[in-house]
C-alpha positions as CSV (number, residue, x, y, z in Angstrom):
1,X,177.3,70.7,164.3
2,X,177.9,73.0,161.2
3,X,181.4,71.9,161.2
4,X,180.3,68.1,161.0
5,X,178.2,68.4,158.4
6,X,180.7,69.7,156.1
7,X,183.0,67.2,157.1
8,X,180.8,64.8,155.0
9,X,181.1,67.1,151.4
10,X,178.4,69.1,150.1
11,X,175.0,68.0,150.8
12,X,173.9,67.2,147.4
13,X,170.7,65.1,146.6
14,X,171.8,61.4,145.0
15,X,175.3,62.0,146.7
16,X,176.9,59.9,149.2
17,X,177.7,62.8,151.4
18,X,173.8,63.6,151.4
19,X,173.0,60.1,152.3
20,X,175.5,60.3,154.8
21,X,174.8,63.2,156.4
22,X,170.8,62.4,156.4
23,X,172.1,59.6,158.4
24,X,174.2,61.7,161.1
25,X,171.2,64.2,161.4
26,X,168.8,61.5,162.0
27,X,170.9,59.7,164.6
28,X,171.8,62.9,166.4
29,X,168.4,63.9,166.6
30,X,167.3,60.7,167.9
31,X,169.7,61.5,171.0
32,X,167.7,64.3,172.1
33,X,164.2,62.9,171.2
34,X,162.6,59.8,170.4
35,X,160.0,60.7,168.1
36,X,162.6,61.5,164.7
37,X,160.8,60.7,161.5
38,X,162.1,60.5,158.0
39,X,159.8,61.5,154.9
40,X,160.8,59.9,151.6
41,X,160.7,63.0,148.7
42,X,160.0,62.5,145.5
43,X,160.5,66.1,143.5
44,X,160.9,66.8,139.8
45,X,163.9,69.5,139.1
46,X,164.1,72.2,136.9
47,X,166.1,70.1,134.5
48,X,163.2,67.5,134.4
49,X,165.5,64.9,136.7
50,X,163.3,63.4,139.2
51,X,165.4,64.0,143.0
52,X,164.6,62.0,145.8
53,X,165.2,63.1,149.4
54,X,164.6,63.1,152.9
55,X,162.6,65.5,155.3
56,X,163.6,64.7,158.6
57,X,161.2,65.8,161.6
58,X,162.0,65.3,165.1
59,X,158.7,66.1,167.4
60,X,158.9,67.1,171.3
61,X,155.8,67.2,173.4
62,X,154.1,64.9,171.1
63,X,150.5,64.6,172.9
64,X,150.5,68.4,173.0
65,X,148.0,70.1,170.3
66,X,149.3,73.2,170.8
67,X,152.4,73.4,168.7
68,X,155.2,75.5,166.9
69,X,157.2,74.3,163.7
70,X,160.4,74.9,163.6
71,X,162.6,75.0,160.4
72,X,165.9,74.9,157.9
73,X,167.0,73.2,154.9
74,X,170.0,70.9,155.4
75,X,170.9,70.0,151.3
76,X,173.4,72.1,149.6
77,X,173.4,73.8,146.5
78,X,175.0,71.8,143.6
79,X,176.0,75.2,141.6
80,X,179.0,77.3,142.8
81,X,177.2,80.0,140.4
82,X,177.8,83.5,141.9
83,X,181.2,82.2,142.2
84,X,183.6,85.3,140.4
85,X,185.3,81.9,138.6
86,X,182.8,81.2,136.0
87,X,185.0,77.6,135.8
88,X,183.5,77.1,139.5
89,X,180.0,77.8,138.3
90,X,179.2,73.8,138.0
91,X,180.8,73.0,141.1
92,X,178.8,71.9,144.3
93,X,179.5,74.2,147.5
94,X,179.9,73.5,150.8
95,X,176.8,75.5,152.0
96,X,178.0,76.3,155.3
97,X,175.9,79.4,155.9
98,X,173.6,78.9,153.3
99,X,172.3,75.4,154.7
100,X,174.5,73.8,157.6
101,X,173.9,77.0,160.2
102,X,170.2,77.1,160.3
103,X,170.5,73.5,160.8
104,X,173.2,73.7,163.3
105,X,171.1,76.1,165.4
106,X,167.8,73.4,165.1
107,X,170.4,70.4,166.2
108,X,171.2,72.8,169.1
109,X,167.5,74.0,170.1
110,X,166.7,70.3,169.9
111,X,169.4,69.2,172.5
112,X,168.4,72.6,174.8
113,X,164.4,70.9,174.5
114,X,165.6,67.5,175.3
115,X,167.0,68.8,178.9
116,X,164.5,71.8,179.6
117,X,161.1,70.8,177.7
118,X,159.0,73.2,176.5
119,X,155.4,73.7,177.7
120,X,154.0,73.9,173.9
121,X,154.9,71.0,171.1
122,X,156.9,71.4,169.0
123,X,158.5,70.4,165.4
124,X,161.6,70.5,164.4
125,X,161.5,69.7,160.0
126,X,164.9,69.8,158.1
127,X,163.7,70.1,154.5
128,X,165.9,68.3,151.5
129,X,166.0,69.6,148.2
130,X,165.7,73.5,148.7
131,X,168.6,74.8,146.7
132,X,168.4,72.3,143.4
133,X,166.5,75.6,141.4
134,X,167.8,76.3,137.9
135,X,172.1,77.2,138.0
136,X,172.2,80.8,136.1
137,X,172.8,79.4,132.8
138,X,170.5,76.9,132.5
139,X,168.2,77.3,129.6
140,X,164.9,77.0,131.2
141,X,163.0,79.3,132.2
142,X,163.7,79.9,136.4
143,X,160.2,79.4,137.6
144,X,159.8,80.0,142.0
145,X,158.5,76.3,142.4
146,X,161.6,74.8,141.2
147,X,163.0,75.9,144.7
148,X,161.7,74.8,148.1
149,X,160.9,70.6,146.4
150,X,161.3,69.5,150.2
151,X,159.0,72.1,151.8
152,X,156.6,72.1,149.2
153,X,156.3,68.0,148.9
154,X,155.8,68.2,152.9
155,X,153.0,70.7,153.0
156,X,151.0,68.9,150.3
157,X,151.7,65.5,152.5
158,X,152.7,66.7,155.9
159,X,154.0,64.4,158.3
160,X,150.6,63.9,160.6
161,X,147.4,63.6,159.0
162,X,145.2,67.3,159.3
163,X,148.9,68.7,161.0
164,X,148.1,72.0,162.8
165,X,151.2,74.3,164.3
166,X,150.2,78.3,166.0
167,X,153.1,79.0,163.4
168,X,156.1,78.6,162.5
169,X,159.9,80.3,162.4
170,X,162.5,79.1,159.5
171,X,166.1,79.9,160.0
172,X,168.0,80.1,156.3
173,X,172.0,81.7,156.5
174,X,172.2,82.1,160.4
175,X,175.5,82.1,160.6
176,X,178.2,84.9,159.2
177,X,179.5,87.6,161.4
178,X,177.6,90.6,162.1
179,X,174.7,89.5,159.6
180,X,171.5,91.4,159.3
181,X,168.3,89.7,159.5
182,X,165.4,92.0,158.1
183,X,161.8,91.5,157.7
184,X,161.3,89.6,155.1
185,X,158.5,90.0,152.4
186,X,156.4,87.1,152.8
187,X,156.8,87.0,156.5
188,X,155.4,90.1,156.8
189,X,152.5,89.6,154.0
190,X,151.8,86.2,155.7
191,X,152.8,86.7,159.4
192,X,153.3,90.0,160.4
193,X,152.7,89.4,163.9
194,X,154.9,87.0,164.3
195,X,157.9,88.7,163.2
196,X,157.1,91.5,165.6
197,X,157.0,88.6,168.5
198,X,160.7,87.6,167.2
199,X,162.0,90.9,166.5
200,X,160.4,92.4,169.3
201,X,162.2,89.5,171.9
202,X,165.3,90.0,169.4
203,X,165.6,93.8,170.9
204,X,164.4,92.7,174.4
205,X,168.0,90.6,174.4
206,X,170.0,93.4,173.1
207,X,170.3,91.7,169.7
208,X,168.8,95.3,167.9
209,X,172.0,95.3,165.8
210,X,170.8,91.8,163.9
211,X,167.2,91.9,164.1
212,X,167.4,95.3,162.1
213,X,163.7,96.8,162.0
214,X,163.7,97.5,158.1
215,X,161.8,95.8,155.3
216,X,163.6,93.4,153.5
217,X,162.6,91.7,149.9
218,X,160.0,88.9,149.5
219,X,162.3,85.9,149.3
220,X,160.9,82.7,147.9
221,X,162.3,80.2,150.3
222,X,160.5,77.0,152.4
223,X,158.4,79.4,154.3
224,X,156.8,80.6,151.6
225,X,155.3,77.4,150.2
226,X,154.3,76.1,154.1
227,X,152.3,80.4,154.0
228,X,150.8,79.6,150.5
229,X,149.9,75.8,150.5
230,X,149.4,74.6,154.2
231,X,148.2,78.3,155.2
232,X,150.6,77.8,158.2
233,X,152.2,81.3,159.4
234,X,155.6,80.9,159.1
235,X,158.3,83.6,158.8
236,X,162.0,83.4,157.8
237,X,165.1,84.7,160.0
238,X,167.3,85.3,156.8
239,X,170.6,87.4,156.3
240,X,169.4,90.1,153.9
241,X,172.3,92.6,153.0
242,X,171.6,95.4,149.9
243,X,175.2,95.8,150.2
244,X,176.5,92.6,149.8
245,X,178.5,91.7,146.2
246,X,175.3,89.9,145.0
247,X,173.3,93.3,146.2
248,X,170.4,90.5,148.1
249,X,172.1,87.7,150.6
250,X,175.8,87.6,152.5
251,X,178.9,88.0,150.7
252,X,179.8,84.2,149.5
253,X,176.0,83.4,148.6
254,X,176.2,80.5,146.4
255,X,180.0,80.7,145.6
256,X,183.0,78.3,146.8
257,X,183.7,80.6,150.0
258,X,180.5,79.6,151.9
259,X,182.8,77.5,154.0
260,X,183.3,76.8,157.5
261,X,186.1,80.0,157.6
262,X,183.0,82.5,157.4
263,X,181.1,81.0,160.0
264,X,180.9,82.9,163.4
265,X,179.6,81.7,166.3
266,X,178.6,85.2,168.3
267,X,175.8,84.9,165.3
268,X,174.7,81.7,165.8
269,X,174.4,82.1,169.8
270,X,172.0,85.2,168.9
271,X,169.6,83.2,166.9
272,X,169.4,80.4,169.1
273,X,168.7,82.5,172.2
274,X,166.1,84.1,170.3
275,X,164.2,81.3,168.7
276,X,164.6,79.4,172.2
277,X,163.2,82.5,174.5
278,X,160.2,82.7,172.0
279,X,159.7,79.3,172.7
280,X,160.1,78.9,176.3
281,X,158.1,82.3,176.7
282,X,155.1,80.9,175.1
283,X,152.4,79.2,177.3
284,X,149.0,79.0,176.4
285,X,149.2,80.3,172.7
């Protein structure tokens, strides 16, 4: 699924690649479920350029009150700039990790739901327009709501009228080898038992060596705007590294070599089997 999506080019909004690939995620989805909606975006960027996009939600157990929401961005960042070539720094990127995995691992949950469904609802949302904040030379000053256009456009309007999930889990650069998920800031400030339901099923698998039980920074990604405006737990299974070249995310964050090369797939099994036994495992919430 990662693999496809890059085949169409990066994932940038206005592009034909993103219209494309809105169109393969869409029709994929609609294999496993038939309720798959699509939420026009309309989002002013940091530049003042107004983006329009696409949420796409794909819903099991429909009737079901009881529900979980279930998360990733699938746009890709249009600025290669934590590339070391400053000539690359305008330059869109493929976004394998850093979009296409946690949206791989959704595609994948959706086709495990469509064969075994789960006793809870449940929502799957890929949010557009995540990674269209500010490049590192751009003039303006970088403020946290230029990031996140999707998530935070769909939590002032969700989907359903009054929408209600128990909580939910967003996956954001699922997918290099041997990557370290911590507990992130806001999921802790907002959610903090909900990571230890994750992490604590991470470590029942054997999966202690990714689910690492430190603190991470607060990263200002989609679940923080679904915490702050919809009041909707909602944590974030993220790669943080310390000692990564950019000192906060994997190696090839933001730079031309977040390709398909430095994908592994041992780390993408992990974080489906998690997110799917937390699922399956939950009955009456």
């Amino acid at each position: 699924y990662i693999e496809k999506q890059l085949s169409f080019g990066p994932r940038v909004p206005g592009s034909e690649a993103h219209a494309v690939c809105a169109s393969w995620l869409v029709k994929t989805l609609k294999r496993f479920t038939l309720d798959v909606q699509v939420q026009p975006v309309r989002a002013r960027a940091y530049n003042g350029n107004i983006l329009r996009g696409k949420n796409i939600i794909a819903s099991f157990n429909t009737e079901n009150k009881k529900r979980i929401l279930l998360c990733a961005h699938w746009d890709s960042r249009p600025f290669a700039d934590h590339d070391p070539d400053i000539s690359k720094h305008r330059t869109p990127i493929d976004g394998a990790n850093d979009g296409a995995s946690g949206v791989g691992v959704l595609i994948e949950t959706a086709r495990q739901f469509s064969m075994e469904q789960p006793e809870i609802g449940i929502d799957i949302i890929l949010f557009d327009l995540e990674d269209y904040g500010p490049p590192q030379d751009a003039q303006r000053s970088d403020s946290e709501d230029n990031w996140g256009l999707g998530s935070q456009f769909w939590a002032n309007n969700p989907h359903k009228t009054n929408y209600r999930a128990r909580y939910g889990i967003l996956l954001d650069m699922v997918g290099v080898k041997d990557a370290t998920f911590m507990k992130e800031g806001y999921s802790m400030m907002y959610a903090p038992s909900k990571v230890k339901k994750v992490w604590d099923m991470a470590n029942d698998l054997g999966y202690g060596k990714y689910f690492v039980n430190e603190r991470g920074g607060y990263i200002t990604d989609d679940h923080f705007y679904v915490n702050k405006i919809m009041n909707l737990p909602t944590i974030n299974i993220i790669h943080l590294d310390t000692q990564s070249a950019n000192g906060s995310f994997f190696d090839h964050w933001h730079t031309m070599n977040d390709n398909l090369e430095n994908i592994d797939k041992a780390t993408l099994q992990v974080v489906g089997d998690v997110v799917l036994n937390v699922v399956y495992r939950e009955r009456g919430l």
